[in-house]
N, C-alpha and C positions, 0 to 999 in steps of 0.2 A: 541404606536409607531407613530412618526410624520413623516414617511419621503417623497418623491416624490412620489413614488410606491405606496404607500397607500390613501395618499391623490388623486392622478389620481384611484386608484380602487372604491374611494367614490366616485368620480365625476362620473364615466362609469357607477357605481349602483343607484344612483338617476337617472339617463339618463335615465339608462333602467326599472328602476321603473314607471317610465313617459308612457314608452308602454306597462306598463301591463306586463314586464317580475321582475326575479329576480336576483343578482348576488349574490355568494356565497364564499368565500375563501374556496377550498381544499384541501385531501390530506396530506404533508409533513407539507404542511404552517399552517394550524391547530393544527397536531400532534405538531410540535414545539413550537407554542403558549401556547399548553395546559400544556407541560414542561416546560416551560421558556427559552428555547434555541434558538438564534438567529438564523432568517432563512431570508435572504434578496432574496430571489425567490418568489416572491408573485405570489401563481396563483389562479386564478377569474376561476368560472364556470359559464356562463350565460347561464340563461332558460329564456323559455316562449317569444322567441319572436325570430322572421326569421333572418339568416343570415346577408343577405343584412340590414337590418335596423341595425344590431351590428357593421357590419362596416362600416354605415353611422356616429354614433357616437360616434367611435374612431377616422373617419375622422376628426368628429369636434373639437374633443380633443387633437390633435396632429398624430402623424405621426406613424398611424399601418402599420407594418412590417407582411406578412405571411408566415411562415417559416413551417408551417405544414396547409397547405388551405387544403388537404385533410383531415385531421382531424378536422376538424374546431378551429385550433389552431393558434393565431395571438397575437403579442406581439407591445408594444409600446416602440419607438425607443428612447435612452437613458436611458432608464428604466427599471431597474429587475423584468419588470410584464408582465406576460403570460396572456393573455384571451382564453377561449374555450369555445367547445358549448358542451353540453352532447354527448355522440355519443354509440352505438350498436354497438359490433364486434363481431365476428365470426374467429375461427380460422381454417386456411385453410392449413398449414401442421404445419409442428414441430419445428420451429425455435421461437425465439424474435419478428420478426417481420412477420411474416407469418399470418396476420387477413387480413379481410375484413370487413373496416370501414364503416360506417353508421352513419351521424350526424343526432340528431333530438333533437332538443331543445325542444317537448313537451313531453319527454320521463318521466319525473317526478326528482325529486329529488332522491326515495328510488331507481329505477332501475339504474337510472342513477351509484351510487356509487355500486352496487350489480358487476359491474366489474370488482372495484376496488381488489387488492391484499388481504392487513391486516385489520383487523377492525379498527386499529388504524390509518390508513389511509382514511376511509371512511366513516370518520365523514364532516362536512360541518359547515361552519359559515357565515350565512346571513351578507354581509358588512355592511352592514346599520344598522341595529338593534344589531348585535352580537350574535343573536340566532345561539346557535346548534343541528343542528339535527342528530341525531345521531341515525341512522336503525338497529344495528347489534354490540351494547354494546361497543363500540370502548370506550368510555372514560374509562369506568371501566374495558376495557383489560389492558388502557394504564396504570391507574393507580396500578392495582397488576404488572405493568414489564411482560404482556402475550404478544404475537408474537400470533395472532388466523387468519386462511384462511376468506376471507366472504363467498363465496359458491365453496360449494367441488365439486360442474360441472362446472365452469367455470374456477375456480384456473386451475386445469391442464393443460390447454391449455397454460401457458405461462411456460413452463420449467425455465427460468431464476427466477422465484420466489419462487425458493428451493433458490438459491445464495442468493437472496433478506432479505429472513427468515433469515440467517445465519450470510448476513451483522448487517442487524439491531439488533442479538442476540449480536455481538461485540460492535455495537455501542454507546447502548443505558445498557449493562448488564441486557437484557431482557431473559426470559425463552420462549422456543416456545411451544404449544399448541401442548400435545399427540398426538390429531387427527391430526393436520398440519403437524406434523413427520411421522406422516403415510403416508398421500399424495404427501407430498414429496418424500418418498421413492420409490414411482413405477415411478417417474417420469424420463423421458430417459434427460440429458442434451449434449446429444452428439452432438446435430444439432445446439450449442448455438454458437454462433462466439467469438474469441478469445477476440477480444476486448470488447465487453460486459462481458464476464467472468472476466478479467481482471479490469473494470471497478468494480466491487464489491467487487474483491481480495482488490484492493487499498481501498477503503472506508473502508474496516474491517481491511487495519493496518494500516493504515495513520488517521481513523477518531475512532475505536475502543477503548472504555473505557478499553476492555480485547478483545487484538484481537484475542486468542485461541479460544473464543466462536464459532467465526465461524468456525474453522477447529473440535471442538469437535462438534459441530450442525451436519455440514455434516457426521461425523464420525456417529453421533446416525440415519440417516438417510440412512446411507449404500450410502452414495452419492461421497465419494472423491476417487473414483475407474477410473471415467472417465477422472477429469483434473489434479486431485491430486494423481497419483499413488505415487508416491514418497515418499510421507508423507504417505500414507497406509502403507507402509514397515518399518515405525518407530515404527508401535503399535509392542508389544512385542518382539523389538530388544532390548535384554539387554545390561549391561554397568557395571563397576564395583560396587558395592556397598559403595564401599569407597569412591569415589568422588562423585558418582549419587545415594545415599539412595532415589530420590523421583521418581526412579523405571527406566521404559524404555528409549528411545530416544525420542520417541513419548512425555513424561510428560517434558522431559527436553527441548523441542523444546519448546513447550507449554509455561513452566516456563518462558524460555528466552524470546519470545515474549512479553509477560504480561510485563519485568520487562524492556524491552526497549521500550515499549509506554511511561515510563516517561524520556525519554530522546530524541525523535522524535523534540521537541524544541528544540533543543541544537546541532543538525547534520546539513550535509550539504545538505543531499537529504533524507527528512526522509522515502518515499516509499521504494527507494533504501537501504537505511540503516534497513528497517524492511524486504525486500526480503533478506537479507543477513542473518538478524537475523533468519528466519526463513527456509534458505535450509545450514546451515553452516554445520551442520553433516550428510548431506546425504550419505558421502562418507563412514561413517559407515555401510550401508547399503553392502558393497561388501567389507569391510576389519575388520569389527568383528570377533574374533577367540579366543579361549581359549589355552592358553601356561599357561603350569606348573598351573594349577586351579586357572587362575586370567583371567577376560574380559579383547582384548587389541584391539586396531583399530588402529596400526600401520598404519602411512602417511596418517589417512583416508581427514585429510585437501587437501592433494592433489587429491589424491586416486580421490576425491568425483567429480573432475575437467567434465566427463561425463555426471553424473546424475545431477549435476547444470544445467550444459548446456539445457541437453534437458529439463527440468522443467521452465527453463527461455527460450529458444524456440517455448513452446508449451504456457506460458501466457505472456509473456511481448513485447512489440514492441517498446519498443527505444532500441535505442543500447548503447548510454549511460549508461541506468541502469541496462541491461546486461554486458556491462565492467566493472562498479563498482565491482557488485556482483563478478564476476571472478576472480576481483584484489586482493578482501579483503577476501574472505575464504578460499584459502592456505594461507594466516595469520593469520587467527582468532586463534589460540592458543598462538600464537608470545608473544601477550603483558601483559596475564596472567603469564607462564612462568617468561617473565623478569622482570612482577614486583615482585616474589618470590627470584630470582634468582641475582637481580642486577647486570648483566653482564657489559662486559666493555662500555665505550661509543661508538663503533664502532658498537659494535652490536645493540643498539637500534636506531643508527643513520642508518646501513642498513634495520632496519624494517622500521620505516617511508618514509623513503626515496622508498622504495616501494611498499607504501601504496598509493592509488590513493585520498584517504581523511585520511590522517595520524589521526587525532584527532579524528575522530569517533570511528576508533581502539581502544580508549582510552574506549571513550563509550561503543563499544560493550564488552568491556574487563568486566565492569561492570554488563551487560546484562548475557554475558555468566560465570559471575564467578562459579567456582565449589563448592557445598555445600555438606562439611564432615560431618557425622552421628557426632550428640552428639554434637555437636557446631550451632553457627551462621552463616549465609551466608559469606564464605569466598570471602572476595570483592578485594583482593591483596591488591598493593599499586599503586591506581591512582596517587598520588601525586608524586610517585618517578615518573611514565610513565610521568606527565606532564612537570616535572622540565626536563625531559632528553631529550621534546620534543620542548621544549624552547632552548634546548640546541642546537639541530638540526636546528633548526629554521635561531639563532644566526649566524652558520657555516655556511649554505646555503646563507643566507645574508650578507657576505664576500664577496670583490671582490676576481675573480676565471680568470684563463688564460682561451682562448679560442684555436682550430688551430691554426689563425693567430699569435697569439704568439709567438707557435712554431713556426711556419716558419720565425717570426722576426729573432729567436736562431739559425737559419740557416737551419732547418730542412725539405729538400726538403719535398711538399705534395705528396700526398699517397692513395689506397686504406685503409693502415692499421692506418691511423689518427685515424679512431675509436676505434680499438683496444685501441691504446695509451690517448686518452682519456679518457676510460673507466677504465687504470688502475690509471689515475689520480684521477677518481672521489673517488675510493677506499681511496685513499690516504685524500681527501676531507672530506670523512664521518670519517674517524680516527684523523681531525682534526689537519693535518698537516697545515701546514699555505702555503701559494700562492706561494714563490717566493722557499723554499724549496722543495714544488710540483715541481716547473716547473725544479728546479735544477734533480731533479732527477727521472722524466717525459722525458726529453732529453738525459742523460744517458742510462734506458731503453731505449727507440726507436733508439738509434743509436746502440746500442749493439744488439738489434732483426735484425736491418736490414744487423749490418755485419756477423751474424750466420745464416742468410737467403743468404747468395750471393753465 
């Protein structure tokens, strides 16, 4: 790798080779190297030499920036490069960030990474030379696909490293280490802040090779009680057999996540579109019932309109990608259906049409297809939803009357213009054409208003 970043982290480790210290690339930026996975965050650990002398010679190298001085963390400005200095923590209650720091840059090498999380994280590579050293078997965790704690007294002090363990088992299709499932498991994460929680929800479905991993991780750690209740309520909620052979709600959640990461390229907001995929049947949760000896979840697409809610209140903080989600799950059945069913073109023109990303529907249609015992993944037919969504398209891209129109055709304005628009637009998605809309757009509102007088 030749780029700024790197070349500036040679220059800072000759520098500080100069006064008797060391620089080392940590961390992410190693584990990734050692994969082959590109990581442009280059972060430096400098030892063996004071503070002040580190950033006299980032002074002279350009323009350090300290965005974490209390931790002895400083970064160079235009740059994806973090510098630090070893540091000592101590934890002082139950949160993320609840320690009390201590930089000492003659702390060593081996202690220095003994605070680190995973072994795979706490390996080190000298910039200069390329040497790794490696305390606590990290490379050969990395290499068997292990998720292993470094020490089991210090791991627990950071509750957000049960989530950690969990992303990385999605990310990377790693197994976690029995013992680290254990320590995980007494760990409380109720003191964790939303948006750190939410910060590793996204990395295991936006960056997850199989982003189930991490909800079955937490699941084998007795851990998705605190932010994940919802999804707790899927394990052995059943479903019919017919459509769900691969068992509960919980496996088919699971399933459809897996089988929409490879479509995450191809949407409009993949986080949003993987939170969709992954709370779309919750509403089964409170409308599963057995009629006549068959599993049924009448309306639960809608039904489920509550427990989205509060599951996307309690992690998500845009609001954008909590109206997504809201928009698109009383649809998510829509476009299965229609592509068995090929209804007329009105009807699939009012499903997109009140779709807030019409074509991902298409996608999650794929995600969520239902799989019959004794056959292959029943996948509908994407290609009728596409051709019908083109078809939508087409009509929407028509010119269309507005108000003013009316009122050209004489029609004084009104509180009830909206009404009469709305029964236009009707007329719109059924593919009536402009000028026979507005013929009979004006008809109605003149006939509502003289059976109003």
């Amino acid at each position: 790798m030749n780029d700024p970043a790197m070349e500036k982290a040679r220059e800072i480790a000759g520098m500080v080779e100069k006064k008797g210290g060391r620089a080392y690339f940590v961390g992410g930026f190693v584990r990734d190297r050692l994969l082959n996975i590109e990581n442009k965050d280059v972060d430096v650990e400098v030892h063996g030499i004071e503070p002040g002398e580190l950033k006299e010679i980032l002074c002279r190298l350009g323009k350090p920036l300290e965005y974490g001085a209390s931790f002895g963390i400083m970064s160079m400005s235009g740059l994806d490069l973090d510098i630090a200095m070893p540091r000592k923590e101590r934890a002082t209650g139950n949160g993320h960030r609840d320690f009390q720091v201590e930089v000492d840059p003659f702390i060593g090498p081996e202690k220095a990474v003994r605070r680190r999380d995973f072994t795979m994280n706490a390996m080190m590579e000298d910039v200069l030379t390329g040497e790794i050293l490696d305390f606590f078997g990290g490379r050969e965790d990395l290499e068997k696909g292990i998720i292993r704690h470094v020490d089991p007294r210090t791991f627990p002090e950071d509750p957000l490293r049960v989530l950690r363990a969990a992303q990385f088992a999605a990310r990377f299709c790693f197994s976690i280490a029995p013992e680290t499932i254990d320590l995980c498991g007494v760990m409380d994460l109720s003191a964790l802040s939303r948006e750190r929680v939410e910060e590793e929800l996204r990395k295991a479905l936006v960056k997850g090779e199989e982003p189930s991993r991490f909800f079955q991780a937490l699941r084998q750690m007795g851990q998705l009680h605190c932010w994940f209740p919802e999804l707790e309520q899927l394990i052995g909620l059943e479903q019919d057999p017919v459509f769900h052979p691969e068992g509960d709600v919980w496996n088919h959640t699971m399933d459809v996540i897996d089988r929409a990461a490879a479509f995450r390229g191809e949407v409009s907001d993949p986080y949003a579109f993987m939170l969709l995929c992954l709370t779309h049947d919750l509403g089964k949760i409170t409308t599963t019932q057995f009629v006549k000896g068959r599993i049924h979840a009448y309306r639960h697409e809608t039904e489920g309109a509550p427990l989205v809610g509060a599951f996307l209140d309690r992690l998500v903080s845009e609001k954008k990608t909590k109206s997504y989600v809201m928009n698109m799950v009383p649809l998510h059945m829509k476009p299965n259906v229609a592509s068995r069913s090929h209804p007329a073109l009105k009807s699939t023109n009012r499903m997109f049409d009140q779709a807030s990303a019409p074509e991902d529907l298409i996608w999650f249609a794929q995600a969520d297809a239902p799989v019959r015992a004794g056959t292959e993944a029943f996948t509908g037919d994407p290609e009728f939803l596409r051709e019908r969504l083109d078809q939508y398209r087409q009509i929407m891209d028509r010119p269309w009357f507005t108000g003013r129109d009316l009122m050209e055709k004489g029609l004084e304005p009104g509180a009830d213009f909206g009404e009469f628009l709305a029964y236009a637009h009707k007329m719109r998605l059924a593919g009536v054409d402009r000028d026979s809309a507005l013929k009979q757009t004006m008809a109605y509102a003149r006939k509502e208003r003289k059976n109003r007088k």
